[in-house]
C-alpha positions in Angstrom: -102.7 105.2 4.3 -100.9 102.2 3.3 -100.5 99.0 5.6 -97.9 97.0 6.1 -98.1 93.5 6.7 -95.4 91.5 7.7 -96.1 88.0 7.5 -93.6 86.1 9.3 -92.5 82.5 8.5 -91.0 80.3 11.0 -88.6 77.5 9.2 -89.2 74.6 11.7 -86.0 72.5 12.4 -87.6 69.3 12.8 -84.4 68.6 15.1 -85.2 71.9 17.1 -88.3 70.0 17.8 -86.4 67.4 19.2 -85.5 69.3 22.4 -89.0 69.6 23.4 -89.8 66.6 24.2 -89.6 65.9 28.1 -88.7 63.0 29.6 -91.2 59.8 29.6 -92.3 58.7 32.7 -95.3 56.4 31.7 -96.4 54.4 29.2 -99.2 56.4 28.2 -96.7 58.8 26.7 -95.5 56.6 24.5 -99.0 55.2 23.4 -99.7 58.6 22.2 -97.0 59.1 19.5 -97.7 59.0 16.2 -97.7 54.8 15.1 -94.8 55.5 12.6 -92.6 56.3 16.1 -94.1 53.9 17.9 -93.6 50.8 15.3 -89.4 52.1 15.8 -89.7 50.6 19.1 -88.3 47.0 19.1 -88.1 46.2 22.7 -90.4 46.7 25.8 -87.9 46.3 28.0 -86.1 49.1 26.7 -89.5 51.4 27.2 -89.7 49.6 31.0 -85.8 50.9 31.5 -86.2 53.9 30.3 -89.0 54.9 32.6 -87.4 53.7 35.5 -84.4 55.6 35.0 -85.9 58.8 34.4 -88.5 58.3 37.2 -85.3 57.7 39.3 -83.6 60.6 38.2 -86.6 63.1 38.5 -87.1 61.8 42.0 -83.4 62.1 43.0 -82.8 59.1 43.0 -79.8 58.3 40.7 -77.5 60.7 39.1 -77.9 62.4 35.5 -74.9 60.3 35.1 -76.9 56.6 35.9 -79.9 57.8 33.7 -78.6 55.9 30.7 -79.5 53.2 28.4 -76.9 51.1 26.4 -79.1 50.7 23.0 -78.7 49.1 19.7 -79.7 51.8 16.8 -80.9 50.2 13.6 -80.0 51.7 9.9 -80.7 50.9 6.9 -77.0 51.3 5.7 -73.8 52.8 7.4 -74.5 55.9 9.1 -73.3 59.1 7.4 -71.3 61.8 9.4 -74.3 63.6 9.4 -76.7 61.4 11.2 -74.0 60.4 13.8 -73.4 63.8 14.0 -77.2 64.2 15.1 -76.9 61.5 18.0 -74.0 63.8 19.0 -76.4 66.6 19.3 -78.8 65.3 21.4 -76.3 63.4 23.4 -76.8 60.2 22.2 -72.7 58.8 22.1 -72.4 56.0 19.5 -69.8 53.1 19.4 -68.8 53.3 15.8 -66.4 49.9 15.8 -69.3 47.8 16.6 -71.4 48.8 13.3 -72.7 45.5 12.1 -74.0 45.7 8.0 -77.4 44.4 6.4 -77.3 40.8 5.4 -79.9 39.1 3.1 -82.0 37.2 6.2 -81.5 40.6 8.6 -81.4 43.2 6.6 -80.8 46.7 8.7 -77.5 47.0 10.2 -76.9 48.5 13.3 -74.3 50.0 15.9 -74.2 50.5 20.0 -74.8 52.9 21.6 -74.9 55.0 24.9 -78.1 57.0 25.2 -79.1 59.4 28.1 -82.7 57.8 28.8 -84.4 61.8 28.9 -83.6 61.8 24.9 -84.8 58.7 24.1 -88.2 60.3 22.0 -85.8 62.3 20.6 -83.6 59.4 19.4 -87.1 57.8 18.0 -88.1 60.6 16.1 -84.6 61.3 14.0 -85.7 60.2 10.4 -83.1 57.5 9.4 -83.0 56.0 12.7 -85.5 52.6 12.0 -85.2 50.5 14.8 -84.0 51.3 18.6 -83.7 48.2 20.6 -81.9 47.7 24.4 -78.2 46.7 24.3 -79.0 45.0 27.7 -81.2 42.5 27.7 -79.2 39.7 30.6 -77.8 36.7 28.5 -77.2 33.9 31.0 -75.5 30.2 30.6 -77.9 27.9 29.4 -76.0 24.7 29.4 -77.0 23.4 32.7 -80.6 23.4 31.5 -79.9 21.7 28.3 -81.0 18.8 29.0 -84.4 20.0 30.3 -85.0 21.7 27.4 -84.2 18.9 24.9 -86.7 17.2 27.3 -84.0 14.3 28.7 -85.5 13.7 31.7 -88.6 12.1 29.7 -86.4 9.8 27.9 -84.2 9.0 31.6 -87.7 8.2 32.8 -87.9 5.2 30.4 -84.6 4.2 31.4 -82.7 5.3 28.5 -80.0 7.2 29.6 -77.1 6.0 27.7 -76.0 2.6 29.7 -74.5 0.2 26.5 -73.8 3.0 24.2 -70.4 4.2 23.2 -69.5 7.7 22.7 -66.5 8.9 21.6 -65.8 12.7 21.9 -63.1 14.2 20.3 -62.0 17.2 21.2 -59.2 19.5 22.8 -58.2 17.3 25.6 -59.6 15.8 29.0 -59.3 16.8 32.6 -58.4 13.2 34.4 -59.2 14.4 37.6 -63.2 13.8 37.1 -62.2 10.4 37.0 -64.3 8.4 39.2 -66.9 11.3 40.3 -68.5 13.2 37.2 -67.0 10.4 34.8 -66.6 7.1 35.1 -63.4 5.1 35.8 -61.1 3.6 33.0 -63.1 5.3 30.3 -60.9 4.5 26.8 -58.6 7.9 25.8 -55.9 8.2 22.8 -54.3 11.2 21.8 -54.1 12.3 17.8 -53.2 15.6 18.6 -50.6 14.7 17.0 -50.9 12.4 14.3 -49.0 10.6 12.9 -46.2 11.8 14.4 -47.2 10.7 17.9 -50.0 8.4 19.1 -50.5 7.8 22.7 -52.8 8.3 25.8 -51.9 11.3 27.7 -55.5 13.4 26.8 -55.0 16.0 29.5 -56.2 19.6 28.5 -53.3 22.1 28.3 -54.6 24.9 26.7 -58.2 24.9 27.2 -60.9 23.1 29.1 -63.4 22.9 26.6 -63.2 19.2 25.2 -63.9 18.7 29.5 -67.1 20.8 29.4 -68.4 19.0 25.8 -67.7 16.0 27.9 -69.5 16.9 30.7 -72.1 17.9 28.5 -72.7 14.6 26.7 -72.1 12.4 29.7 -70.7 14.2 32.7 -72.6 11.9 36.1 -73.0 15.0 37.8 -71.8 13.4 41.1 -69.7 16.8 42.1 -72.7 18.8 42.0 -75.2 17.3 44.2 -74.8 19.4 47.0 -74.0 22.5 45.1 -77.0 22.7 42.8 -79.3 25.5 43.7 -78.8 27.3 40.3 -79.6 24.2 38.3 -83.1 23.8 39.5 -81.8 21.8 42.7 -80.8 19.1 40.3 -77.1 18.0 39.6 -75.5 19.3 36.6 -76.1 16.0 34.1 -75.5 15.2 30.7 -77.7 14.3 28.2 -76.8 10.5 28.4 -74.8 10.1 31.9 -74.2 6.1 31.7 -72.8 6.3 28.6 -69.4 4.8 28.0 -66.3 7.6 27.0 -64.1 6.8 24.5 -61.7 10.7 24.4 -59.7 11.5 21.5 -57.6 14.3 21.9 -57.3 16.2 18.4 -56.4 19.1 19.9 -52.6 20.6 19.9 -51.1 21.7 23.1 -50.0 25.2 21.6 -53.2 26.5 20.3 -55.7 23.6 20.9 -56.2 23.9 16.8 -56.7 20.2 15.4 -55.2 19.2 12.0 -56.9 18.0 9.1 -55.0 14.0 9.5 -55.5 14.6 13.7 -59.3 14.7 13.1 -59.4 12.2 10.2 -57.3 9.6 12.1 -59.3 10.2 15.0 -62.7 9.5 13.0 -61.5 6.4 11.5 -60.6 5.2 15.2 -63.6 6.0 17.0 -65.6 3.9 14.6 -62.6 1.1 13.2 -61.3 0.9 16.5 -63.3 1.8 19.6 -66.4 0.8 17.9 -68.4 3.8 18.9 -71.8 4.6 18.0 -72.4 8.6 18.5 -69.4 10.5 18.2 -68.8 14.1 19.1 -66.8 16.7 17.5 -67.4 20.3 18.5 -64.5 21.4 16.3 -65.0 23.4 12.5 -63.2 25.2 10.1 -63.1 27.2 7.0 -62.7 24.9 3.5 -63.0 25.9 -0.3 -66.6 24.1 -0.7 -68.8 23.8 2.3 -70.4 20.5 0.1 -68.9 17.9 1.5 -66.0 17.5 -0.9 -63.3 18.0 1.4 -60.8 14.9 2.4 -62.3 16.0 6.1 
């Protein structure tokens, strides 16, 4: 009698594999991965999200719909249509307009994505996938604690805090009504916006209101804010050196608040040849032929 044996060989899709995987609701699950999926993991906030999301979900409390992640999906080079083709598949939806390339200090690129938090071992474990990080960590404005950070209150506490010096900012353009609350009366203005065409002292902002907040920053009083301060530490919003003196120089245009070439030379030369300043401030740049100091400005 002759015997037949049929061996039978399964071909394992890794990405079949992919499907398995059910949804992590502790950490523990995580810890448990093999340390070449773990070490993919860039952000512990993003592991914290995801389990709260699916936890939520499992337990009715958000919709399939809420139980996502915006992430940030790290490559080594431009996905193929082939690996965005596998996010697809598992439901991972990427944001191909916002693919950022390698550069020599940071060198994987990466794109946006949205990513259903049940698939995110599955995201982990696709091959060319390197890095997954959380597309939303909260960024918040940090200028109002500037100065604590730079440590100004210990140089105000040995009564340096900018009484005698002159600062000249030059910028877009100045909103007057400050005067006599958040900066000082009769500060010392001139406007170059429009040099040399047209030299006077009308430095109000028309197009913007940064060259106010740089202002503010260097030497606002912070006067206006002392009653409405409670997301500043329940101080007033201060700059860095609040008794300064002003001088403003406007080198900002009133069409695009761009500043010329002669607008921010002249305005140089003035602060120092004829306002005599001692710091000046120019929050301004632009794109020359040699970034070595070479250029008339």
């Amino acid at each position: 009698m002759m015997t037949l044996i049929f061996i039978l060989i399964f071909i394992i899709n890794p990405y079949n594999l992919l499907a398995q995987y059910q949804p992590i609701t502790e950490v523990g699950q995580f810890s448990k991965l093999k340390s070449d999926i773990q070490s993919k993991l860039l952000s512990g906030i993003l592991l914290k999200n995801v389990i709260e999301k699916n936890r939520a979900y499992l337990n009715n409390e958000i919709s399939k719909d809420d139980a996502v992640e915006n992430v940030i999906i790290y490559y080594k080079e431009k996905p193929s249509n082939e690996e965005l083709s596998k996010l697809l598949q598992i439901g991972v939806k990427p944001f191909i307009n916002t693919w950022t390339p390698p550069l020599p200090n940071h060198p994987l690129g990466f794109i946006i994505a949205t990513m259903p938090t049940d698939k995110f071992l599955s995201l982990l474990s696709i091959e060319s996938v390197i890095k997954l990080s959380t597309a939303e960590y909260e960024h918040y404005p940090n200028n109002n604690s500037a100065t604590s950070q730079i440590r100004a209150n210990d140089v105000w506490a040995q009564g340096f805090t900018g009484t005698g010096v002159k600062v000249a900012v030059l910028d877009s353009g100045l909103d007057s009504f400050y005067e006599g609350s958040d900066l000082q009366n009769n500060y010392q203005k001139r406007d170059y916006s429009n040099y040399p065409t047209t030299i006077d002292d009308n430095c109000e902002n028309i197009v913007t209101g940064h060259g106010t907040h740089v202002t503010g920053s260097v030497l606002g009083r912070g006067i206006l804010s002392l009653s409405h301060n409670s997301n500043n530490g329940n101080q007033p919003f201060k700059g860095s050196a609040p008794n300064a003196s002003l001088v403003f120089l406007k080198i900002g245009n009133d069409s695009s608040a761009g500043a010329s070439s002669s607008a921010i030379i002249a305005a140089v030369h003035s602060a120092v040849d004829t306002f005599n300043a001692k710091i000046i401030s120019m929050s301004y740049g632009g794109w020359y032929d040699h970034h070595d100091g070479s250029s008339a400005t």
